[in-house]
Backbone bond lengths (Angstrom), bond angles and torsions (degrees), N, CA, C in turn:
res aa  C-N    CA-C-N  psi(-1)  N-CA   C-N-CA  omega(-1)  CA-C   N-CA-C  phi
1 X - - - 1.472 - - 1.516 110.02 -
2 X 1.423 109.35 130.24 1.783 109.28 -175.14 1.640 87.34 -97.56
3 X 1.395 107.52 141.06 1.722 116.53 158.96 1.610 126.68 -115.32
4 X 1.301 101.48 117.04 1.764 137.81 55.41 0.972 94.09 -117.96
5 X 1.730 103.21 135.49 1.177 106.98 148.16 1.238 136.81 -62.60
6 X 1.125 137.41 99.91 1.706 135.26 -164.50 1.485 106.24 -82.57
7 X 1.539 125.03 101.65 0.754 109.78 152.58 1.915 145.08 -63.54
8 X 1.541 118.95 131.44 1.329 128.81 149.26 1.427 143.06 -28.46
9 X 1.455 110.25 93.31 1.505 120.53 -176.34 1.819 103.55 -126.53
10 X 1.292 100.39 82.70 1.625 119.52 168.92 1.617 81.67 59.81
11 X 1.639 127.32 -160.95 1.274 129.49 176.77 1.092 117.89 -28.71
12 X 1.436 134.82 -6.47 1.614 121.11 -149.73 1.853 95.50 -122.24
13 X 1.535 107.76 135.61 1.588 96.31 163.50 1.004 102.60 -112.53
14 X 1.560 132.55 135.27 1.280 150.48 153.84 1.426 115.75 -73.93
15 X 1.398 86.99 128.33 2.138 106.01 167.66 1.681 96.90 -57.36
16 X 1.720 115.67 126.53 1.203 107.64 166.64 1.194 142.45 -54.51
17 X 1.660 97.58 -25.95 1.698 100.90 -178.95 1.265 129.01 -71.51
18 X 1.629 106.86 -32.83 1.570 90.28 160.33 1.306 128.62 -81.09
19 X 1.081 111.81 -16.36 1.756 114.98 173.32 1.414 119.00 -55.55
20 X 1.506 115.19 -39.46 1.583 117.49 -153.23 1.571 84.62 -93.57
21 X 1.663 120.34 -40.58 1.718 122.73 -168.83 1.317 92.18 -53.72
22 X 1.519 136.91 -57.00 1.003 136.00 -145.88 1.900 106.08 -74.26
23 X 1.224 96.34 -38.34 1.652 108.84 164.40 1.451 115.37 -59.22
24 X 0.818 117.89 -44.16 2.085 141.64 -174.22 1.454 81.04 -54.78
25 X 1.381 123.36 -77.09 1.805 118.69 -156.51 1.445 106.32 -80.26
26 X 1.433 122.99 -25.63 1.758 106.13 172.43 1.767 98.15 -70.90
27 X 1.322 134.09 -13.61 1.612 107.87 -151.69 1.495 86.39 -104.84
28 X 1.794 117.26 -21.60 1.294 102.38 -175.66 1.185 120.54 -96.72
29 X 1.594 117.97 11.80 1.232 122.12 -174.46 1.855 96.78 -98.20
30 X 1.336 111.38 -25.97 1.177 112.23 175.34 1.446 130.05 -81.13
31 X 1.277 91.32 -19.83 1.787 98.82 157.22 1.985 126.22 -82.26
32 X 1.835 87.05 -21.60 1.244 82.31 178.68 2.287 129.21 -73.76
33 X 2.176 76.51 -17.43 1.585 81.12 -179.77 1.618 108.03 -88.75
34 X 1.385 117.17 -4.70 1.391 115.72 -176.86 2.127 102.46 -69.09
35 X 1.240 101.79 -49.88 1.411 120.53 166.62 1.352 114.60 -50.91
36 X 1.295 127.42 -45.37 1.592 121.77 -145.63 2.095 64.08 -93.77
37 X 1.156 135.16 -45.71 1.710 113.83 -170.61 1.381 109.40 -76.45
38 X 1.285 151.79 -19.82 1.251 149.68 124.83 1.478 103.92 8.76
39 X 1.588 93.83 -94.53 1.395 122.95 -156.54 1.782 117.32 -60.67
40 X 1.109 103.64 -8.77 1.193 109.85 -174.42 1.664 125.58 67.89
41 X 1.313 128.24 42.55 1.273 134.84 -142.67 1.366 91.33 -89.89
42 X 1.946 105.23 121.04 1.086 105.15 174.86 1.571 112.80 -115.53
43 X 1.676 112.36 57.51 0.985 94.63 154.90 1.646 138.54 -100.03
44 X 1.507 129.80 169.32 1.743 106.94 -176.78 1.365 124.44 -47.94
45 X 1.059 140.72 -163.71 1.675 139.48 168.92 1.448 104.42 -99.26
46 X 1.178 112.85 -33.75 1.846 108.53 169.90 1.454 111.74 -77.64
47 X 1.404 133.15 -53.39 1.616 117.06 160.15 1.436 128.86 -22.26
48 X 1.489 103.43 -59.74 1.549 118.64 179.79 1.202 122.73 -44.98
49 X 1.985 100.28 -60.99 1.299 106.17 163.98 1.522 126.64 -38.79
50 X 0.954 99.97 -54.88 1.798 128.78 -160.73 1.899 85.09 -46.12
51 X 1.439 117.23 -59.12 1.802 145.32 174.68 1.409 106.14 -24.76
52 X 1.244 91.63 -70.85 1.640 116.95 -171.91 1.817 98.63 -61.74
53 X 0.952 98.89 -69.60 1.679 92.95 -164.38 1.447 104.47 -60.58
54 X 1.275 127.33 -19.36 1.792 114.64 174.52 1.829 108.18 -73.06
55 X 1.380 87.95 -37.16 1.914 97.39 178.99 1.131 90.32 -40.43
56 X 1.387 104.33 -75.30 1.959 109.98 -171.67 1.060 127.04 0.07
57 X 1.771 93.43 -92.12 1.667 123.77 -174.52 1.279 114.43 -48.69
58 X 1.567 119.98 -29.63 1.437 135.71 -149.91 1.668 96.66 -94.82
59 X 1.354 92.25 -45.72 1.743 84.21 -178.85 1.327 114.22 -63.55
60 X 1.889 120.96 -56.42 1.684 113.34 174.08 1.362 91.90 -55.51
61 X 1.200 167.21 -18.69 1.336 116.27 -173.73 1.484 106.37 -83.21
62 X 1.436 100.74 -58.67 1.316 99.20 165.18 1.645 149.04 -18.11
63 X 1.209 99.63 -46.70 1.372 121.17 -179.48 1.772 102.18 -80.36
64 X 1.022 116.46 -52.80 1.751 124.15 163.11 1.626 114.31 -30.69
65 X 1.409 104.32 -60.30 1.541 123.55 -179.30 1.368 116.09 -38.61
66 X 1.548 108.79 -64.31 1.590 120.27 -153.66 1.776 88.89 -86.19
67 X 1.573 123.36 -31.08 1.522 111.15 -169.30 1.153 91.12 -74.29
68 X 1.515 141.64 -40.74 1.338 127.84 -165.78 2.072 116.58 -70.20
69 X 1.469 102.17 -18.97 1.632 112.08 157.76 1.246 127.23 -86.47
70 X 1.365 105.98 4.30 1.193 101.80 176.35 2.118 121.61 -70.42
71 X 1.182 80.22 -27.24 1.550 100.17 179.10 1.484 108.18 -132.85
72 X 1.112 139.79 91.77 1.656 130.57 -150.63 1.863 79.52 -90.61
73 X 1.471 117.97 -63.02 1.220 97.36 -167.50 1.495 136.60 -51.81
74 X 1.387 110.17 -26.63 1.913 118.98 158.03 1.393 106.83 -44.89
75 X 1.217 113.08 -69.35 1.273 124.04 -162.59 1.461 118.69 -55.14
76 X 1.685 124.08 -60.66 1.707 98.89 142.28 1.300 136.06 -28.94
77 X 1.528 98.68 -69.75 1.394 97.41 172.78 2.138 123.08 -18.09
78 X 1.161 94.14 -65.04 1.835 113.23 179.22 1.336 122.78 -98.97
79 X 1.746 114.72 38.82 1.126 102.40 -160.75 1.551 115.95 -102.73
80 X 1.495 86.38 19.30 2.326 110.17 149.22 0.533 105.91 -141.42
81 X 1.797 124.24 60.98 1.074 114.40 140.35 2.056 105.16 -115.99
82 X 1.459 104.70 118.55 1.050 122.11 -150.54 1.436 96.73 -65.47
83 X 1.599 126.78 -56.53 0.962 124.43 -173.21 2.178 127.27 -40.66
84 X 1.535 89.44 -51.83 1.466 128.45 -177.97 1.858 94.10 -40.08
85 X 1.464 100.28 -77.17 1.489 116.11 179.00 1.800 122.09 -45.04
86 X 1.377 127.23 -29.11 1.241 134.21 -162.18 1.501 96.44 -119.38
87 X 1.494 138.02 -3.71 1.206 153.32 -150.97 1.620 91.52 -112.08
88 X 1.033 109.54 -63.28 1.910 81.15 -162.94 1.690 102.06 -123.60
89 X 1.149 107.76 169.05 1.487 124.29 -155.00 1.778 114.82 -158.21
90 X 1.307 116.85 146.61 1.476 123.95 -166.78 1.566 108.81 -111.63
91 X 0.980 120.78 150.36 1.978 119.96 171.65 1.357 99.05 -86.62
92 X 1.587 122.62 -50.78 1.351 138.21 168.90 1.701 100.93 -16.71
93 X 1.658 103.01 -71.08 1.355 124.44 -154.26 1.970 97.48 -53.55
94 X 1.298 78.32 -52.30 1.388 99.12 -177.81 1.458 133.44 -14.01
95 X 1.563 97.67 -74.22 0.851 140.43 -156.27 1.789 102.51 -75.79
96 X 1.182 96.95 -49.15 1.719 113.24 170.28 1.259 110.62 -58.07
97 X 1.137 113.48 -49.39 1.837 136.95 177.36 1.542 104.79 -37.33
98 X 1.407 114.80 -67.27 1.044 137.18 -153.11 1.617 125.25 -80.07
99 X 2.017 100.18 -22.47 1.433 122.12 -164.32 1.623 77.00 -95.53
100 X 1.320 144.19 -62.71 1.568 142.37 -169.41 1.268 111.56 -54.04
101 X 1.330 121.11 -43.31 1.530 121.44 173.06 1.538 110.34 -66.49
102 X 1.610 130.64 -48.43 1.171 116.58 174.93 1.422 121.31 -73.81
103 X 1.445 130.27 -15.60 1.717 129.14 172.84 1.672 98.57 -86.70
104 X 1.130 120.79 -19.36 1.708 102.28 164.24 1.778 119.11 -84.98
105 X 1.639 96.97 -35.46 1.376 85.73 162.97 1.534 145.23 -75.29
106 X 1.272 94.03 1.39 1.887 110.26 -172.30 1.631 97.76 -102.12
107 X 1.654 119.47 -27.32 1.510 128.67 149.94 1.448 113.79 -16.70
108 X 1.741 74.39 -76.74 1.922 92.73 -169.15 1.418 119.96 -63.58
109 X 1.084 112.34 -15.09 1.952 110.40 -176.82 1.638 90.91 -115.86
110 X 1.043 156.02 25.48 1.171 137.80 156.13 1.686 107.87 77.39
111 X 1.125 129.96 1.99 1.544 118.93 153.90 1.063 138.39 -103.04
112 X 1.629 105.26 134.69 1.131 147.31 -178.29 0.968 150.01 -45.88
113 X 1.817 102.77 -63.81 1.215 119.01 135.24 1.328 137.30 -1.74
114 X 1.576 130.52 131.38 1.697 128.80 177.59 1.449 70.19 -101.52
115 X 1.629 105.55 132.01 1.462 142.96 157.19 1.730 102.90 -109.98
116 X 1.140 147.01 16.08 1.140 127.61 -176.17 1.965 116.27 -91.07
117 X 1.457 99.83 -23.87 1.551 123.50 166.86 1.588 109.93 -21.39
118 X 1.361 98.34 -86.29 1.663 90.94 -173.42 1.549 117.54 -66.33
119 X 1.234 116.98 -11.35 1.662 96.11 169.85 1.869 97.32 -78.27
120 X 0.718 128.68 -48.09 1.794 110.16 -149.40 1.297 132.20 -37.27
121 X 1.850 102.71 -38.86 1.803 104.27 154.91 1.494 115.55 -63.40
122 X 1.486 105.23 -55.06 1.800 91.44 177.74 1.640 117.35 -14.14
123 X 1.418 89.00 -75.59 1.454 116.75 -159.53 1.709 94.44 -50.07
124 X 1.477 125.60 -43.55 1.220 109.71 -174.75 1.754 114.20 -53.62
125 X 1.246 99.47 -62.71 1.610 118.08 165.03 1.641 108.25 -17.94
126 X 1.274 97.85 -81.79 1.618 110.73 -165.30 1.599 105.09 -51.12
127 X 1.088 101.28 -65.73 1.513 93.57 -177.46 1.682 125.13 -70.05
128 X 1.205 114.24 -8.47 1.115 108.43 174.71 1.775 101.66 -82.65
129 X 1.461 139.49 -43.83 1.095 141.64 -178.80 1.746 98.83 -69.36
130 X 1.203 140.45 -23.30 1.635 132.60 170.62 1.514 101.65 -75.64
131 X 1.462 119.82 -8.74 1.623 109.36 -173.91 1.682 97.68 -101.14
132 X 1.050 120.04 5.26 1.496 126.82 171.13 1.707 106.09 -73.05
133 X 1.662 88.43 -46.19 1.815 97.30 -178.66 1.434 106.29 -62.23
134 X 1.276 120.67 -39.73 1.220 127.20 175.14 1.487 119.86 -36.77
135 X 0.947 117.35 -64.47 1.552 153.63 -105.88 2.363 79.74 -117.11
136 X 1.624 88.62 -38.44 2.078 76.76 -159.40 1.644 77.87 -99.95
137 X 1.335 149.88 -8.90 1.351 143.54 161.87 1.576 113.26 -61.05
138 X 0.835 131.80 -23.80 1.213 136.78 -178.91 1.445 117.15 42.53
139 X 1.459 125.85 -143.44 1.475 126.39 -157.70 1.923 123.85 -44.86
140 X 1.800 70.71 -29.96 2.257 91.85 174.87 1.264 116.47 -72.09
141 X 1.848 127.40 -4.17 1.023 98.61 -178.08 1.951 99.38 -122.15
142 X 1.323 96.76 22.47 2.160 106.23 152.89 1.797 78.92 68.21
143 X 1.055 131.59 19.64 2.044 110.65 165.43 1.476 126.50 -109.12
144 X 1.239 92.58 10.85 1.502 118.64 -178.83 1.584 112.32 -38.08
145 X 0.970 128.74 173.14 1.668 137.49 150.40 1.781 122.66 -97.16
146 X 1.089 126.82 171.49 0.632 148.09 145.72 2.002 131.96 -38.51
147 X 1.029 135.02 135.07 1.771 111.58 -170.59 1.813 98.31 -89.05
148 X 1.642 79.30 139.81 1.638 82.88 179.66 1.513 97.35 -135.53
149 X 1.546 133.00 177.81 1.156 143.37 -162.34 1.532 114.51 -112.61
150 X 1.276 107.59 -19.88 1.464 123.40 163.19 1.461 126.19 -50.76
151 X 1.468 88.88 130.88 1.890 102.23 -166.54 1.841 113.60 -48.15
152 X 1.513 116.40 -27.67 1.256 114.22 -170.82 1.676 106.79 -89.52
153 X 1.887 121.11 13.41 1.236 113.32 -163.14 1.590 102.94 -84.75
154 X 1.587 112.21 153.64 1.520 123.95 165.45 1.302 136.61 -78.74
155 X 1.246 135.01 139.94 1.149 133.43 -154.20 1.896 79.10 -110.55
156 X 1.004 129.25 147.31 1.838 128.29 170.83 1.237 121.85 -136.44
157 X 1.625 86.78 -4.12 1.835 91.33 155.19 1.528 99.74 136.22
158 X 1.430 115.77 12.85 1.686 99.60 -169.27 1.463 89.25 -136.19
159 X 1.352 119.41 35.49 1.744 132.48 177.29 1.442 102.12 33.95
160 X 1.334 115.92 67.02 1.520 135.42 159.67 1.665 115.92 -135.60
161 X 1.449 110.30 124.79 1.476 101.58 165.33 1.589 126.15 -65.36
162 X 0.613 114.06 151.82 2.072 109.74 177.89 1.101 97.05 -148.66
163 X 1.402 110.57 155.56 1.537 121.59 164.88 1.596 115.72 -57.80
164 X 1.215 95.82 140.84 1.868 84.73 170.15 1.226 115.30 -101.73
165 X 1.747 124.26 85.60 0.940 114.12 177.84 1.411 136.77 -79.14
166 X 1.306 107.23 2.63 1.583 116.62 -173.17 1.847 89.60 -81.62
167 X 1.322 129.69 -28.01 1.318 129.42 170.96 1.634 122.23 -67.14
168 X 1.474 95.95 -30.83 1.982 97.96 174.50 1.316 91.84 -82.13
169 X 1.263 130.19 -30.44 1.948 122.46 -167.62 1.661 93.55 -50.71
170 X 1.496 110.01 -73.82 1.336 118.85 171.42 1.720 141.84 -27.95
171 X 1.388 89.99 -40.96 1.613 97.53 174.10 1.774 115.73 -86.69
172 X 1.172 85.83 -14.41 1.572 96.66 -179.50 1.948 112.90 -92.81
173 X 1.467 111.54 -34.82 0.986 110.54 160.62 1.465 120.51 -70.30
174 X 1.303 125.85 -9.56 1.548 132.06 -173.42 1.726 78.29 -71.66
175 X 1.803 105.94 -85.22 1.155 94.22 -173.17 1.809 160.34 -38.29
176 X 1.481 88.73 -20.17 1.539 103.96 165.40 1.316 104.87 -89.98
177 X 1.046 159.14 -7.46 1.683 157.75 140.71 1.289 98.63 -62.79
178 X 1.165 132.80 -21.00 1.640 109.58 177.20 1.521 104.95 -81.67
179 X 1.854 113.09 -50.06 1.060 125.61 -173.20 1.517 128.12 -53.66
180 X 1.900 110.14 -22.50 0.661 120.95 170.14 1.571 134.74 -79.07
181 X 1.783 98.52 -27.30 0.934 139.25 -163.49 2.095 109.38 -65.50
182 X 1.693 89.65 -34.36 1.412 118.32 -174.42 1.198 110.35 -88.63
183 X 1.075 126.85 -14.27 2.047 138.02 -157.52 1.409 81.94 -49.22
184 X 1.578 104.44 160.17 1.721 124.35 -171.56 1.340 80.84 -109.06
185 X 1.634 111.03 123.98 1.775 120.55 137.79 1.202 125.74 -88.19
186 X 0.855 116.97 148.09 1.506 134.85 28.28 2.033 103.62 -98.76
187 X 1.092 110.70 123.21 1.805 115.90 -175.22 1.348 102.77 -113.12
188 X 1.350 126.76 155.88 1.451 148.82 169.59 2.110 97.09 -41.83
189 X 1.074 91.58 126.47 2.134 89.19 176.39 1.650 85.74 -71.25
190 X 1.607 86.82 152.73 1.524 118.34 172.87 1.477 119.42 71.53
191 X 2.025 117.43 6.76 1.101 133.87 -166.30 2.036 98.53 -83.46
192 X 1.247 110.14 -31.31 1.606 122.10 179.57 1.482 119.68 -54.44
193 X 1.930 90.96 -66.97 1.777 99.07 165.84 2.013 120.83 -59.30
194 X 1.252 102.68 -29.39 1.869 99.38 175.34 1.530 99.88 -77.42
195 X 1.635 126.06 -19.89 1.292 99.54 176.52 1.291 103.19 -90.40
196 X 1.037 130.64 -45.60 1.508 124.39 170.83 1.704 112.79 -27.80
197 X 1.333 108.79 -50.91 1.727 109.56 -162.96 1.482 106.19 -80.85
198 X 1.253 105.01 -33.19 1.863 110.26 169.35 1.435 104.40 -59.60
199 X 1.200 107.51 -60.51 1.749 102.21 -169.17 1.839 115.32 -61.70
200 X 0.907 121.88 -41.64 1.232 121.80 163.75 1.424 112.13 -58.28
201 X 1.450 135.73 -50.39 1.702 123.35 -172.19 1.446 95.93 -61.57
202 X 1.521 123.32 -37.14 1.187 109.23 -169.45 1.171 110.01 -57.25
203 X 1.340 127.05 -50.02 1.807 131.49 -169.66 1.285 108.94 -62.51
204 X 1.322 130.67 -40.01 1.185 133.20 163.60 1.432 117.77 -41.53
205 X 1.308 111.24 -74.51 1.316 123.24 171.45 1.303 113.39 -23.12
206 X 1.492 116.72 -42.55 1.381 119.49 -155.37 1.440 101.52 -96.05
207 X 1.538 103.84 -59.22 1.618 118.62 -177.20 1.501 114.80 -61.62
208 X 1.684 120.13 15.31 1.669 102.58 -173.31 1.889 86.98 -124.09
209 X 1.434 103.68 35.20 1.593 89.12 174.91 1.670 78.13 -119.58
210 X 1.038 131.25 -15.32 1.767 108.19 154.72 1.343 124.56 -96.43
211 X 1.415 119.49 48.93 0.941 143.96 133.66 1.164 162.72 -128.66
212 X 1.291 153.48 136.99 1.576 143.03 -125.76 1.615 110.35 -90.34
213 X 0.826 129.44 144.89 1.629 120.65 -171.42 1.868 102.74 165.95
214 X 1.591 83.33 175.76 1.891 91.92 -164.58 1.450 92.11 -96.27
215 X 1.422 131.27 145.17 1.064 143.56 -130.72 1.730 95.88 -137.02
216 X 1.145 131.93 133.58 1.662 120.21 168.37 1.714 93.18 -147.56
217 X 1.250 100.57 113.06 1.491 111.37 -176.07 1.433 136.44 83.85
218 X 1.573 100.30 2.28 1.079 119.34 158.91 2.100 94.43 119.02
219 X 1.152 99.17 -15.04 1.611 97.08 175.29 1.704 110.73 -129.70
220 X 1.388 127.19 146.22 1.183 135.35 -157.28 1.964 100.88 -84.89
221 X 1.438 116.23 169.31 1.472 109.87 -172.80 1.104 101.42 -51.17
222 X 1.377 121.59 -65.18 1.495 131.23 -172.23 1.715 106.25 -24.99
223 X 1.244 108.01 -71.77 1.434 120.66 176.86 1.483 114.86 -49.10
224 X 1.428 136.06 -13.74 1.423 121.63 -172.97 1.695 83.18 -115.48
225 X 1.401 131.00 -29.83 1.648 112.85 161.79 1.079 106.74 -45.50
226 X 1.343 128.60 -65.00 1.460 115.51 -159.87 1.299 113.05 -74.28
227 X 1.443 144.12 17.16 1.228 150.71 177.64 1.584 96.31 -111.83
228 X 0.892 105.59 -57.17 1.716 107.80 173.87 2.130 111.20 -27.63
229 X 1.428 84.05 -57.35 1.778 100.83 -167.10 1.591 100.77 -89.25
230 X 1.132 139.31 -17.47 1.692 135.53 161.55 1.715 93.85 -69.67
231 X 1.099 135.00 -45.70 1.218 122.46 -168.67 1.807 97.64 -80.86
232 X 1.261 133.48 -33.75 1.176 115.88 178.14 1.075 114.96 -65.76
233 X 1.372 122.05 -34.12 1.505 124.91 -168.69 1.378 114.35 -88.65
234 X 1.975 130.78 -20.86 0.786 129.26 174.91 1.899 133.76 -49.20
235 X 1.380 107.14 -18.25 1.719 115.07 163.08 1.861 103.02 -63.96
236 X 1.055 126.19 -12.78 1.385 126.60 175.43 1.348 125.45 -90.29
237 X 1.616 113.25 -14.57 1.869 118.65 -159.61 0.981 93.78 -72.61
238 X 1.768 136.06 -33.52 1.998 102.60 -168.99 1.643 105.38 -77.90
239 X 1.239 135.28 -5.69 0.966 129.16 151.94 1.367 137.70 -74.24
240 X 1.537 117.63 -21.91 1.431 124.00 175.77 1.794 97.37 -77.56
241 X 1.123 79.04 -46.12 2.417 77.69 -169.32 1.717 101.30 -69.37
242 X 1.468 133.25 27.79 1.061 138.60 177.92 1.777 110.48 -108.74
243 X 1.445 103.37 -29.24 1.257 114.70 -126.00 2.197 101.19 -96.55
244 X 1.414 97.06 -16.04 1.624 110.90 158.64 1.290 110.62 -84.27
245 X 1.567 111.34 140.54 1.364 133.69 -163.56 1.610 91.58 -99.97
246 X 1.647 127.79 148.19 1.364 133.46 -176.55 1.683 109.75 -63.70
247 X 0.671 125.88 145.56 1.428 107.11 163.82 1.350 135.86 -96.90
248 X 1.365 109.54 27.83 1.408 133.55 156.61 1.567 113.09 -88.67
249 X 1.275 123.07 -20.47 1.080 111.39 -152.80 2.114 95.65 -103.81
């Protein structure tokens, strides 16, 4: 396999990453309305909105933020260079981005409500199908691993094996969509999205020491975000490890 894989559209080959991203948010937006009619979500259509569009904004900024710390000295270094700045982006960042923008916006309108429920499968979904884009972009899209000696490692074009971690992101998000998938009701609201966001910092946490990056304290930004938000969220774990139903029962 040569990387990127470019996918085929009649004469035209497309860069995967925008193809599959662009797939990632139609398939997870379509799981998210299958859920939000499930659940019976009674919130107004202007609240929701109001939800959705802070998620938005909150995530690009977010996601902007933490990639641009990822390397503080690049980032001065290029900090007109337009491309550099609007070019790469974090889920990490994201994700943080997106949870501050919606608890200030639910501030400002007076709700109460934990709305974080129906995204947490989305989010498994979506991002696990954008790490596909990842995954056939290879060395151009910076998610690479680390070189390892192991029979399942990838070659991405510079005759080195690496871990494929955009492939453990995936198998691991399968599994937290199942786990989530199983949660025992009736559960505490907003108990789905903290397990969702716990289980992911954890993988992060874990999965970004097989990968290459600038390091401050022995763990990279990415890695002290997601330590940041396991410790915020940790007053919640005897309730998250409650919250899957046996599967005997």
């Amino acid at each position: 396999m040569s990387f990127p894989v470019y996918l085929p559209l009649g004469p035209l080959r497309l860069h995967p990453h925008f193809v599959v991203e662009a797939l990632a948010y139609f398939i997870g937006y379509r799981v998210y309305l299958k859920q939000r009619k499930r659940s019976g979500d009674h919130l107004s259509n202007p609240d929701r909105l109001w939800i959705v569009a802070a998620a938005i904004c909150g995530a690009a900024i977010g996601s902007k933020l933490l990639y641009w710390l990822g390397d503080p000295a690049v980032t001065v270094h290029r900090w007109n260079d337009l491309f550099y700045l609007m070019a790469g982006k974090t889920i990490v960042g994201g994700l943080i981005g997106g949870l501050i923008a919606v608890e200030v916006t639910k501030r400002r309108l007076g709700i109460l409500t934990r709305t974080g429920d129906l995204f947490a499968i989305p989010l498994c979904v979506g991002i696990a199908i954008g790490r596909i884009g990842c995954f056939l972009s290879g060395l151009s899209d910076d998610t690479y691993g680390i070189p390892t000696d192991l029979a399942w490692g990838v070659d991405f074009g510079d005759g080195v094996g690496r871990h494929p971690v955009q492939l453990y992101e995936i198998g691991w998000l399968g599994l937290l969509a199942i786990w989530l998938g199983l949660a025992r009701k009736p559960h505490r609201q907003g108990d789905l999205f903290k397990g969702f966001m716990v289980g992911y910092f954890v993988f992060r946490l874990a999965v970004d020491f097989l990968k290459p990056g600038i390091t401050f304290g022995g763990l990279t930004s990415i890695q002290w975000a997601c330590v940041i938000m396991l410790l915020y969220y940790c007053r919640d774990l005897p309730h998250l490890f409650q919250i899957k139903e046996a599967a005997t029962r």
